[in-house]
ROVEX-88704 format. One record per residue: residue in one letter; x, y, z of N, C-alpha, C in turn. Coordinates in steps of 0.05 Angstrom, whole numbers, plus 5000, padded with zeros to 4 digits. Atoms other than C-alpha are relative to their C-alpha. Layout:
BEGIN
AXYZXYZXYZ
...
REM end
This chain:
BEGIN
X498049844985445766153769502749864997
X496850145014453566073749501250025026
X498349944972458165953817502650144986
X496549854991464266353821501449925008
X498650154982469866143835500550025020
X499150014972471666013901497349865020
X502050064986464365923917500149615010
X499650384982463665233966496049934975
X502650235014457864733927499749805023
X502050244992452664493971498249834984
X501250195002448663923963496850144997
X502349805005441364183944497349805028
X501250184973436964004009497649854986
X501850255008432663394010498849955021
X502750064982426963084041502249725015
X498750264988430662664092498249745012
X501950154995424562314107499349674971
X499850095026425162074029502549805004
X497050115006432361794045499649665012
X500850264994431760954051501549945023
X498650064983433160694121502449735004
X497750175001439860354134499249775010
X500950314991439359604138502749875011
X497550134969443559214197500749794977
X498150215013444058664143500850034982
X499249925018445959004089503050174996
X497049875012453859204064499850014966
X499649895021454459674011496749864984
X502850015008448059473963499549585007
X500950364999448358593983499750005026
X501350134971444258284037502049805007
X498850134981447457844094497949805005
X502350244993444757164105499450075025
X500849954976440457234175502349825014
X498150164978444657034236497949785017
X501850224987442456404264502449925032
X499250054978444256164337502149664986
X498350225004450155534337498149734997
X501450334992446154774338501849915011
X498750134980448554304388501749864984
X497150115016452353984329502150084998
X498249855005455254554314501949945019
X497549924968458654564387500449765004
X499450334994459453804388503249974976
X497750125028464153854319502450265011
X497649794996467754494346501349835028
X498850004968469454194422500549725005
X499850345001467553434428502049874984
X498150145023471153194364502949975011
X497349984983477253534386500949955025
X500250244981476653244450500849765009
X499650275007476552694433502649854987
X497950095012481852644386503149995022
X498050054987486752964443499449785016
X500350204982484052444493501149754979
X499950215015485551904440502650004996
X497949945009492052174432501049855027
X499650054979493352194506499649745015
X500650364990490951454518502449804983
X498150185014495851204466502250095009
X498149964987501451524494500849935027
X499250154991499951354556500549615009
X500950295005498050604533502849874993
X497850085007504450554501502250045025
X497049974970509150844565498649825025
X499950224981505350374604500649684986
X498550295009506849804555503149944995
X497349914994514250124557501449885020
X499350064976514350054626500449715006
X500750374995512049284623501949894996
X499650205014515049024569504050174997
X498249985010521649474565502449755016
X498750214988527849064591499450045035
X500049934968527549044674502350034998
X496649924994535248984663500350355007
X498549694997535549784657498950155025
X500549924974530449844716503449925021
X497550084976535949424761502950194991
X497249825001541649854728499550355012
X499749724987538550494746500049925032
X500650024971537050184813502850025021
X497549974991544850124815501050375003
X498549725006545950874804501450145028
X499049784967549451414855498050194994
X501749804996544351894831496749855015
X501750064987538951834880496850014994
X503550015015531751994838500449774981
X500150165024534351554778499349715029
X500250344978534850944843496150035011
X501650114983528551144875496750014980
X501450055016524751214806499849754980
X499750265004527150554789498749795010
X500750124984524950264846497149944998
X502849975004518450524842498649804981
X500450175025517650234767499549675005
X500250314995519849554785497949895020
X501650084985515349544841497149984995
X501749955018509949804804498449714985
X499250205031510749154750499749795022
X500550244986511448654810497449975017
X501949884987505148964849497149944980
X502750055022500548864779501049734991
X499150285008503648104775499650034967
X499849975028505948354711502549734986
X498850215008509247744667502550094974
X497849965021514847664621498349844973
X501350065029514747554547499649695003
X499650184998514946844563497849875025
X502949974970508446944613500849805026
X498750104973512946774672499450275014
X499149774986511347204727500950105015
X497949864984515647774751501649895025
X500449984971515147624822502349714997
X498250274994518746904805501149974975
X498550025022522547064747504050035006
X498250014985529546874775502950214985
X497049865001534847224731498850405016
X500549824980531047864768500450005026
X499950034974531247644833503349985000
X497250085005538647484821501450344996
X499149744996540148204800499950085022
X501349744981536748544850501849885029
X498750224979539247924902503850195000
X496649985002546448104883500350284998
X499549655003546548924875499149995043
X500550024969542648814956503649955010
X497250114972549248364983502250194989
X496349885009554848774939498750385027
X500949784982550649394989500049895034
X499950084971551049005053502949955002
X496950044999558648725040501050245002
X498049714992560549535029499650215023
X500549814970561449935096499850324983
X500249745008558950675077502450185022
X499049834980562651205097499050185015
X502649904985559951685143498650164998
X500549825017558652225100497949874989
X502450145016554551675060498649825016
X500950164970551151365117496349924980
X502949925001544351655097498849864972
X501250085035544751515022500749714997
X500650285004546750755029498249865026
X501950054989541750665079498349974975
X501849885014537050945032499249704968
X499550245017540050414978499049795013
X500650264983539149845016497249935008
X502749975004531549985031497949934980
X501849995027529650014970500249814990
X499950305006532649334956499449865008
X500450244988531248975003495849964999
X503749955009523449224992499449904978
X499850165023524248944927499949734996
X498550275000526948294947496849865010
X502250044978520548284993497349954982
X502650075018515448304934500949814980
X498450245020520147714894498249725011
X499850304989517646974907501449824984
X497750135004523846724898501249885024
X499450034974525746504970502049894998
X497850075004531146064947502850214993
X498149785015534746714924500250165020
X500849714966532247254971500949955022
X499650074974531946925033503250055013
X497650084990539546785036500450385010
X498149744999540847615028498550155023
X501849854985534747835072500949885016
X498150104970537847395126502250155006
X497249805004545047795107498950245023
X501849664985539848505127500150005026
X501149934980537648365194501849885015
X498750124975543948065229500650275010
X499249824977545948395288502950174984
X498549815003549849095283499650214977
X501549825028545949345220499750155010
X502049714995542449975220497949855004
X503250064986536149835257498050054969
X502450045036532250085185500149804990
X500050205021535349605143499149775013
X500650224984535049095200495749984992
X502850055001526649265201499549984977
X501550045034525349355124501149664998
X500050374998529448605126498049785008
X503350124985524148325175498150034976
X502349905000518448645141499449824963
X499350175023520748385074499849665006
X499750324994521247665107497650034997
X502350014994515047675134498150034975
X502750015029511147925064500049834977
X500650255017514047455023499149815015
X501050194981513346895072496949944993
X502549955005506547105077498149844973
X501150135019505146995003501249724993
X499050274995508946285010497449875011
X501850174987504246015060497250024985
X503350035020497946295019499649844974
X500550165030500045914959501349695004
X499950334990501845255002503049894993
X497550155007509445324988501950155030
X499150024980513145085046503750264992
X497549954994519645495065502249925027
X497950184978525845185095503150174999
X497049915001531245615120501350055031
X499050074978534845455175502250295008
X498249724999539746045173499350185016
X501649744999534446585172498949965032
X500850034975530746205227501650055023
X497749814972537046255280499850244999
X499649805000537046915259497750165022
X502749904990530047115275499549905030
X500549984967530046725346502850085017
X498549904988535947105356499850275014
X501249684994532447795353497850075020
X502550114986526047605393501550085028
X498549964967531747565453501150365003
X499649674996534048355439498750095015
X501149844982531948915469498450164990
X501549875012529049265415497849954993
X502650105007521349195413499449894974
X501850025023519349425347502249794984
X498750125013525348975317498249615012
X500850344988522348355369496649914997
X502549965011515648515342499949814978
X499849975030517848455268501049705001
X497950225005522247805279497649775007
X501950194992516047415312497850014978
X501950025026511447595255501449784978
X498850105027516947365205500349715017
X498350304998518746695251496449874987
X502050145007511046505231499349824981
X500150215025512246265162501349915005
X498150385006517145745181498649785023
X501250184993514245105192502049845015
X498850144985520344875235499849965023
X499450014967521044565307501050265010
X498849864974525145075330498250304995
X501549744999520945625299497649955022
X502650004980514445335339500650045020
X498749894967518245285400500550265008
X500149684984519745995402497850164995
X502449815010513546245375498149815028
X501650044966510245825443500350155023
X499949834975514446145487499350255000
X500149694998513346825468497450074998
X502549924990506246765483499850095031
X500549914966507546905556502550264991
X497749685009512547535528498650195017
X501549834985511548115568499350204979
X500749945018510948495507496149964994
X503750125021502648535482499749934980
X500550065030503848585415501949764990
X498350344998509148035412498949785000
X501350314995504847545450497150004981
X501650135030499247715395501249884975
X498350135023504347615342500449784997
X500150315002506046905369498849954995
X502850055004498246845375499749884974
X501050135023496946895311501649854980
X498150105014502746655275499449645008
X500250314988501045985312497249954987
X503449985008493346085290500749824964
X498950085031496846085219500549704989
X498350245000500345485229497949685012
X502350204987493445145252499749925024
X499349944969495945185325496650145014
X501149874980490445325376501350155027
X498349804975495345535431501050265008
X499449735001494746285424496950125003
X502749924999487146235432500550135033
X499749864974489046455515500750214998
X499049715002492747095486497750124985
X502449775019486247325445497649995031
X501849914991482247225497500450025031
X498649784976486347525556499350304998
X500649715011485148145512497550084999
X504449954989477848065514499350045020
X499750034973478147915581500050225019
X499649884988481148475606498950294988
X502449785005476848975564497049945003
X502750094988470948605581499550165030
X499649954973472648745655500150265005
X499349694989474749465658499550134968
X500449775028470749925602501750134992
X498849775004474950445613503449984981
X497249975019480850135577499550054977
X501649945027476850235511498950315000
X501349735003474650915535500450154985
X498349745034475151465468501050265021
X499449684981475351995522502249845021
X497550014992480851725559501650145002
X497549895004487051925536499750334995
X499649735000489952545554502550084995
X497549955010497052565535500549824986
X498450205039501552265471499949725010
X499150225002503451675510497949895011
X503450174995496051525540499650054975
X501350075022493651575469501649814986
X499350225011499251065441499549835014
X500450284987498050575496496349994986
X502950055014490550765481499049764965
X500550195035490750515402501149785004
X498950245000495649955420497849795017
X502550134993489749675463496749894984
X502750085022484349775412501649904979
X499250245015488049445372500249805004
X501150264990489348875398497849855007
X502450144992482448755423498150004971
X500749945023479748935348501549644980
X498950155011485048445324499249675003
X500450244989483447855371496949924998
X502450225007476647805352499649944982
X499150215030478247765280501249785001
X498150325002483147205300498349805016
X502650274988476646825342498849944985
X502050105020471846915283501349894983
X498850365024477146535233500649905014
X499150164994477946105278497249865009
X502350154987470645945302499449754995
X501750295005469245345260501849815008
X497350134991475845025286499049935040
X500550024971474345065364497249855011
X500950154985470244555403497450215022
X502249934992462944735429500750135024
X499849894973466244885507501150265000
X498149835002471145295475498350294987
X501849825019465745695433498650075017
X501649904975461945745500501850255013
X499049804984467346065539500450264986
X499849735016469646605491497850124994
X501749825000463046775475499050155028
X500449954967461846865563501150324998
X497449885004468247285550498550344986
X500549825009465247675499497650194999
X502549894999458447835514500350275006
X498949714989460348475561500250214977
X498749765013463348785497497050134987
X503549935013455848865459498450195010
X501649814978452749275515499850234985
X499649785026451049935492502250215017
X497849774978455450325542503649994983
X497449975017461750045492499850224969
X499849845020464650415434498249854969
X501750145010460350295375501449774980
X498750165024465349975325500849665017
X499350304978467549455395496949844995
X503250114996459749265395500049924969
X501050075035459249235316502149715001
X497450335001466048715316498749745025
X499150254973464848315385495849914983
X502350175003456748185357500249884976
X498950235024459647935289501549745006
X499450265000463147415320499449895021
X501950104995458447225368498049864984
X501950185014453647055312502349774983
X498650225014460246585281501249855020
X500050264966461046265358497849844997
X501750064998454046125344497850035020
X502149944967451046465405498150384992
REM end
Protein backbone atom coordinates (compact mmCIF):
# COMPACT_ATOMS: atom_id res chain seq x y z
CA UNK A 1 0.00 0.00 0.00
CA UNK A 2 1.49 3.48 -1.38
CA UNK A 3 0.71 6.57 1.27
CA UNK A 4 -0.58 9.64 -0.20
CA UNK A 5 0.47 12.47 0.39
CA UNK A 6 -0.48 14.18 3.28
CA UNK A 7 -1.14 10.82 4.89
CA UNK A 8 0.43 10.95 8.81
CA UNK A 9 3.01 7.56 9.11
CA UNK A 10 2.46 5.56 12.07
CA UNK A 11 4.77 3.38 13.64
CA UNK A 12 3.50 -0.34 12.86
CA UNK A 13 2.21 -1.66 16.46
CA UNK A 14 4.38 -3.85 18.53
CA UNK A 15 4.40 -6.26 21.19
CA UNK A 16 5.22 -3.92 24.06
CA UNK A 17 5.80 -6.77 26.21
CA UNK A 18 8.84 -7.54 23.58
CA UNK A 19 10.20 -3.91 24.29
CA UNK A 20 13.56 -4.32 26.83
CA UNK A 21 13.00 -2.81 30.26
CA UNK A 22 14.71 0.51 31.04
CA UNK A 23 17.73 0.16 33.31
CA UNK A 24 18.25 2.87 36.31
CA UNK A 25 21.97 2.27 35.55
CA UNK A 26 22.07 2.60 32.19
CA UNK A 27 22.56 6.10 29.93
CA UNK A 28 21.98 5.82 26.43
CA UNK A 29 23.49 2.09 25.60
CA UNK A 30 26.69 2.29 28.72
CA UNK A 31 26.27 0.95 32.18
CA UNK A 32 26.97 3.09 35.36
CA UNK A 33 29.31 1.79 37.92
CA UNK A 34 26.89 0.62 41.03
CA UNK A 35 26.55 3.41 43.67
CA UNK A 36 28.33 2.56 46.69
CA UNK A 37 27.64 4.30 50.16
CA UNK A 38 30.83 7.00 51.28
CA UNK A 39 33.66 4.93 53.77
CA UNK A 40 34.59 6.58 56.83
CA UNK A 41 37.76 7.58 54.88
CA UNK A 42 35.96 8.93 52.44
CA UNK A 43 34.37 11.50 55.09
CA UNK A 44 37.65 11.75 57.12
CA UNK A 45 39.57 13.15 53.66
CA UNK A 46 36.54 15.36 52.73
CA UNK A 47 35.99 17.08 56.46
CA UNK A 48 38.89 16.06 58.93
CA UNK A 49 41.83 16.93 56.61
CA UNK A 50 40.38 20.26 56.00
CA UNK A 51 39.93 20.73 59.45
CA UNK A 52 42.68 20.34 60.28
CA UNK A 53 44.54 22.25 57.93
CA UNK A 54 42.17 25.44 58.98
CA UNK A 55 42.88 24.68 62.65
CA UNK A 56 46.62 24.58 61.77
CA UNK A 57 46.24 27.67 60.10
CA UNK A 58 44.41 29.24 62.97
CA UNK A 59 47.01 28.09 65.65
CA UNK A 60 49.82 29.74 63.74
CA UNK A 61 48.24 32.87 63.45
CA UNK A 62 47.25 32.91 66.64
CA UNK A 63 50.83 31.50 67.87
CA UNK A 64 52.43 34.20 66.10
CA UNK A 65 49.99 37.33 67.47
CA UNK A 66 50.67 35.90 70.71
CA UNK A 67 54.43 35.88 70.04
CA UNK A 68 53.69 39.52 68.59
CA UNK A 69 52.24 40.46 71.59
CA UNK A 70 55.36 39.14 73.72
CA UNK A 71 58.10 39.84 71.92
CA UNK A 72 56.85 43.08 69.90
CA UNK A 73 58.44 46.28 71.49
CA UNK A 74 56.42 47.22 74.95
CA UNK A 75 57.63 50.77 73.94
CA UNK A 76 54.45 51.00 71.54
CA UNK A 77 52.27 49.34 74.29
CA UNK A 78 53.38 52.48 76.71
CA UNK A 79 52.90 54.88 73.67
CA UNK A 80 49.44 53.76 73.00
CA UNK A 81 48.93 53.83 76.76
CA UNK A 82 49.83 57.61 76.21
CA UNK A 83 47.02 58.19 73.65
CA UNK A 84 43.72 60.63 73.98
CA UNK A 85 41.87 57.98 72.20
CA UNK A 86 40.44 55.99 74.93
CA UNK A 87 40.20 52.00 73.43
CA UNK A 88 43.81 52.42 71.89
CA UNK A 89 44.79 53.34 76.15
CA UNK A 90 42.58 50.77 77.54
CA UNK A 91 43.65 48.04 74.89
CA UNK A 92 47.11 48.82 75.72
CA UNK A 93 46.71 48.46 79.07
CA UNK A 94 45.15 45.33 78.83
CA UNK A 95 48.17 43.91 76.58
CA UNK A 96 50.79 45.06 78.92
CA UNK A 97 49.03 43.56 81.70
CA UNK A 98 48.36 40.55 80.02
CA UNK A 99 52.58 40.11 79.43
CA UNK A 100 53.22 41.09 83.18
CA UNK A 101 50.37 38.62 84.56
CA UNK A 102 52.17 35.49 82.39
CA UNK A 103 55.75 36.78 83.94
CA UNK A 104 56.50 37.11 80.45
CA UNK A 105 60.49 37.97 79.92
CA UNK A 106 62.50 40.09 77.73
CA UNK A 107 64.83 39.06 74.97
CA UNK A 108 67.43 39.20 77.53
CA UNK A 109 65.18 36.75 79.92
CA UNK A 110 64.79 39.65 82.38
CA UNK A 111 61.45 39.65 83.68
CA UNK A 112 58.80 42.18 82.68
CA UNK A 113 57.61 42.82 86.05
CA UNK A 114 61.38 44.13 86.92
CA UNK A 115 62.48 45.27 83.76
CA UNK A 116 63.22 49.00 84.75
CA UNK A 117 63.31 51.04 81.49
CA UNK A 118 59.32 49.82 81.67
CA UNK A 119 58.63 50.70 84.87
CA UNK A 120 60.28 54.10 84.11
CA UNK A 121 57.88 54.72 81.17
CA UNK A 122 54.89 53.81 82.64
CA UNK A 123 56.40 55.55 86.19
CA UNK A 124 56.76 58.82 84.27
CA UNK A 125 53.52 58.94 81.74
CA UNK A 126 51.57 58.07 85.74
CA UNK A 127 53.36 61.52 87.41
CA UNK A 128 53.25 63.76 83.96
CA UNK A 129 49.00 62.49 84.80
CA UNK A 130 49.07 63.43 88.42
CA UNK A 131 51.23 66.84 87.91
CA UNK A 132 48.26 67.82 85.08
CA UNK A 133 44.93 69.20 86.69
CA UNK A 134 42.10 67.91 84.17
CA UNK A 135 39.67 70.09 83.22
CA UNK A 136 36.24 69.49 84.08
CA UNK A 137 34.95 68.43 81.00
CA UNK A 138 37.89 65.78 81.22
CA UNK A 139 37.46 64.81 84.70
CA UNK A 140 36.16 61.34 83.79
CA UNK A 141 38.71 60.57 81.03
CA UNK A 142 41.89 61.43 83.17
CA UNK A 143 40.56 59.63 85.96
CA UNK A 144 40.18 56.82 83.70
CA UNK A 145 44.05 57.46 82.60
CA UNK A 146 45.39 57.38 85.77
CA UNK A 147 43.77 53.96 86.76
CA UNK A 148 45.02 52.25 84.39
CA UNK A 149 48.53 53.35 85.32
CA UNK A 150 48.73 53.20 88.36
CA UNK A 151 47.25 49.36 87.96
CA UNK A 152 50.18 48.87 85.97
CA UNK A 153 52.62 50.26 88.28
CA UNK A 154 50.96 47.78 90.82
CA UNK A 155 51.90 44.55 88.80
CA UNK A 156 55.82 46.17 88.31
CA UNK A 157 58.39 44.94 91.06
CA UNK A 158 60.22 47.76 90.73
CA UNK A 159 59.49 49.56 94.11
CA UNK A 160 62.44 51.79 93.80
CA UNK A 161 60.55 53.35 90.79
CA UNK A 162 56.85 52.92 91.53
CA UNK A 163 56.66 53.49 94.99
CA UNK A 164 57.84 57.16 94.73
CA UNK A 165 54.64 57.83 92.05
CA UNK A 166 52.10 55.53 93.90
CA UNK A 167 52.85 57.60 97.00
CA UNK A 168 52.25 60.94 94.44
CA UNK A 169 48.33 58.84 93.87
CA UNK A 170 47.03 58.63 97.19
CA UNK A 171 47.96 62.04 98.85
CA UNK A 172 45.24 63.85 100.22
CA UNK A 173 42.73 65.81 97.73
CA UNK A 174 42.97 63.16 94.86
CA UNK A 175 39.99 61.62 93.52
CA UNK A 176 39.08 59.03 96.05
CA UNK A 177 39.50 56.28 92.77
CA UNK A 178 42.87 57.11 92.02
CA UNK A 179 43.54 57.60 95.76
CA UNK A 180 42.05 53.60 96.18
CA UNK A 181 43.52 52.01 92.87
CA UNK A 182 47.02 53.86 94.59
CA UNK A 183 46.49 51.83 97.84
CA UNK A 184 45.50 48.74 96.15
CA UNK A 185 48.47 48.94 93.87
CA UNK A 186 50.76 49.41 97.10
CA UNK A 187 49.47 46.77 98.77
CA UNK A 188 49.86 44.05 95.60
CA UNK A 189 53.10 44.81 94.89
CA UNK A 190 54.17 44.99 98.48
CA UNK A 191 52.59 41.81 98.78
CA UNK A 192 54.79 40.13 96.14
CA UNK A 193 57.96 41.93 97.97
CA UNK A 194 57.42 40.22 101.22
CA UNK A 195 56.72 36.71 99.37
CA UNK A 196 60.01 36.87 97.71
CA UNK A 197 61.89 38.13 101.09
CA UNK A 198 62.59 41.65 99.61
CA UNK A 199 62.49 44.13 102.26
CA UNK A 200 60.82 47.59 101.30
CA UNK A 201 61.93 50.91 102.77
CA UNK A 202 59.93 53.97 102.10
CA UNK A 203 59.56 56.35 104.47
CA UNK A 204 57.51 58.83 102.36
CA UNK A 205 54.79 56.39 101.38
CA UNK A 206 54.70 55.21 105.04
CA UNK A 207 53.70 58.93 106.46
CA UNK A 208 51.42 58.82 103.84
CA UNK A 209 49.58 55.70 104.62
CA UNK A 210 49.45 56.53 108.58
CA UNK A 211 48.08 59.59 107.40
CA UNK A 212 44.92 58.00 105.77
CA UNK A 213 44.14 55.42 108.55
CA UNK A 214 43.31 58.90 110.59
CA UNK A 215 40.54 60.01 107.70
CA UNK A 216 37.23 59.50 107.63
CA UNK A 217 36.88 57.50 104.75
CA UNK A 218 36.53 53.76 105.56
CA UNK A 219 37.08 52.00 102.45
CA UNK A 220 40.25 54.39 101.82
CA UNK A 221 41.28 53.45 105.91
CA UNK A 222 40.71 49.95 105.02
CA UNK A 223 43.03 50.02 101.96
CA UNK A 224 45.88 52.16 103.67
CA UNK A 225 46.13 49.51 106.68
CA UNK A 226 46.44 46.56 104.31
CA UNK A 227 49.14 48.52 102.33
CA UNK A 228 50.98 49.83 105.85
CA UNK A 229 51.63 45.80 106.28
CA UNK A 230 54.44 45.45 103.96
CA UNK A 231 56.59 47.96 105.66
CA UNK A 232 58.78 46.54 108.10
CA UNK A 233 59.20 49.99 109.89
CA UNK A 234 58.75 51.19 113.61
CA UNK A 235 56.35 53.59 112.78
CA UNK A 236 54.44 51.28 110.48
CA UNK A 237 54.12 48.59 113.53
CA UNK A 238 53.08 51.21 115.80
CA UNK A 239 50.17 52.09 113.83
CA UNK A 240 49.27 48.83 112.63
CA UNK A 241 49.05 48.03 116.89
CA UNK A 242 46.93 50.68 117.45
CA UNK A 243 44.46 50.08 114.98
CA UNK A 244 43.72 46.81 116.42
CA UNK A 245 41.38 48.42 118.91
CA UNK A 246 39.85 50.59 115.62
CA UNK A 247 36.32 50.77 115.79
CA UNK A 248 36.20 49.78 112.31
CA UNK A 249 35.95 45.46 112.01
CA UNK A 250 37.55 45.21 108.98
CA UNK A 251 40.37 47.60 109.82
CA UNK A 252 41.10 45.90 113.12
CA UNK A 253 41.30 42.51 110.96
CA UNK A 254 43.52 44.28 108.51
CA UNK A 255 45.96 45.26 111.36
CA UNK A 256 45.38 41.58 112.53
CA UNK A 257 46.70 40.12 109.90
CA UNK A 258 49.12 42.44 108.50
CA UNK A 259 50.89 41.91 111.99
CA UNK A 260 50.36 37.96 111.53
CA UNK A 261 52.44 38.71 108.29
CA UNK A 262 55.03 40.38 109.95
CA UNK A 263 55.29 37.28 112.50
CA UNK A 264 53.48 39.44 115.12
CA UNK A 265 51.10 37.47 117.38
CA UNK A 266 49.27 40.59 118.61
CA UNK A 267 46.21 40.38 116.39
CA UNK A 268 45.56 36.82 117.62
CA UNK A 269 42.71 38.86 120.23
CA UNK A 270 41.07 40.40 116.98
CA UNK A 271 40.58 36.79 115.29
CA UNK A 272 39.28 35.50 118.11
CA UNK A 273 36.89 38.30 119.34
CA UNK A 274 35.29 37.29 115.99
CA UNK A 275 34.95 33.79 116.99
CA UNK A 276 33.91 34.77 120.13
CA UNK A 277 31.18 36.65 119.37
CA UNK A 278 29.73 34.15 116.70
CA UNK A 279 30.37 31.45 118.95
CA UNK A 280 28.05 33.24 121.45
CA UNK A 281 25.10 34.48 119.46
CA UNK A 282 24.22 31.93 116.32
CA UNK A 283 22.15 34.22 114.97
CA UNK A 284 24.89 36.54 113.75
CA UNK A 285 25.77 33.77 111.15
CA UNK A 286 22.10 33.18 110.54
CA UNK A 287 21.52 32.69 106.24
CA UNK A 288 17.96 33.58 107.06
CA UNK A 289 18.60 36.65 108.76
CA UNK A 290 18.91 39.39 106.70
CA UNK A 291 16.05 41.16 105.50
CA UNK A 292 17.11 44.36 103.94
CA UNK A 293 20.40 45.63 101.70
CA UNK A 294 22.04 46.90 104.67
CA UNK A 295 21.27 43.72 107.07
CA UNK A 296 22.67 41.64 104.23
CA UNK A 297 26.00 43.87 103.87
CA UNK A 298 26.58 43.88 107.59
CA UNK A 299 25.52 40.11 107.18
CA UNK A 300 28.58 39.16 104.58
CA UNK A 301 30.90 41.62 106.35
CA UNK A 302 30.49 39.26 109.42
CA UNK A 303 30.86 36.02 107.59
CA UNK A 304 33.62 37.20 106.45
CA UNK A 305 35.45 38.07 108.93
CA UNK A 306 34.75 35.00 110.97
CA UNK A 307 35.67 32.77 107.63
CA UNK A 308 38.81 34.91 107.44
CA UNK A 309 39.95 34.62 111.13
CA UNK A 310 40.03 31.08 111.14
CA UNK A 311 42.16 30.91 108.12
CA UNK A 312 44.48 33.38 109.94
CA UNK A 313 44.43 30.74 113.34
CA UNK A 314 45.12 27.66 111.14
CA UNK A 315 48.45 29.51 109.57
CA UNK A 316 49.20 30.35 112.50
CA UNK A 317 48.67 27.11 114.61
CA UNK A 318 52.11 25.77 114.62
CA UNK A 319 53.37 29.23 115.91
CA UNK A 320 51.10 29.51 119.17
CA UNK A 321 51.93 27.89 122.53
CA UNK A 322 49.84 24.74 123.84
CA UNK A 323 47.54 27.37 126.31
CA UNK A 324 47.05 29.41 123.40
CA UNK A 325 45.95 26.36 121.14
CA UNK A 326 43.71 25.40 124.12
CA UNK A 327 41.84 28.59 124.34
CA UNK A 328 40.96 29.19 120.74
CA UNK A 329 40.11 25.83 120.24
CA UNK A 330 37.37 26.43 123.73
CA UNK A 331 36.48 29.46 121.47
CA UNK A 332 35.89 27.42 118.62
CA UNK A 333 34.23 24.37 119.47
CA UNK A 334 30.49 26.05 119.49
CA UNK A 335 31.09 26.72 115.75
CA UNK A 336 31.02 22.65 114.71
CA UNK A 337 27.64 21.97 116.20
CA UNK A 338 25.26 21.02 113.67
CA UNK A 339 22.76 23.85 114.27
CA UNK A 340 25.75 26.22 112.36
CA UNK A 341 25.88 26.96 108.68
CA UNK A 342 27.52 24.09 106.99
CA UNK A 343 30.58 25.74 105.30
CA UNK A 344 31.19 27.59 109.36
CA UNK A 345 31.32 23.82 110.63
CA UNK A 346 33.41 22.55 107.53
CA UNK A 347 36.19 25.70 108.24
CA UNK A 348 36.02 25.91 112.27
CA UNK A 349 36.55 21.60 112.23
CA UNK A 350 39.63 22.10 109.84
CA UNK A 351 41.33 24.07 112.15
CA UNK A 352 40.47 22.35 115.10
CA UNK A 353 42.19 19.28 113.71
CA UNK A 354 45.54 21.98 113.03
CA UNK A 355 45.03 23.28 117.01
CA UNK A 356 45.35 19.69 117.48
CA UNK A 357 42.13 19.09 119.36
Amino acid sequence: MTNEPGDIQRPPPSDQSAEPVADENRIGDEELPPVEPPSPRFIAQLFLIPALIVGGIVGLVLFFGWVGSGTRDWQTLVTNLGRDNSHRRGRAAHDLAQLLNSDHQTARNTPLRQHPPLADAIARLARQRLDNESAADQQADHRQQLVLMLGLLGLLDTPETTFPVLGLAITAGRDPVVRKTGLEAIAAAGKRAVDRDAAIDDPATVDRLISIVSENDASLRRDATAALGIFRSAAARARLESLLDDADAITRYNAAAALVHQGSQKGLPVFRNFLQSAADDKSLLDLDRPQTSDESRAFEERWLLVRLSLKAIGNMAENLSAQQRADIARVITPLVSDDRAARIRIDSKRVLQQLGH
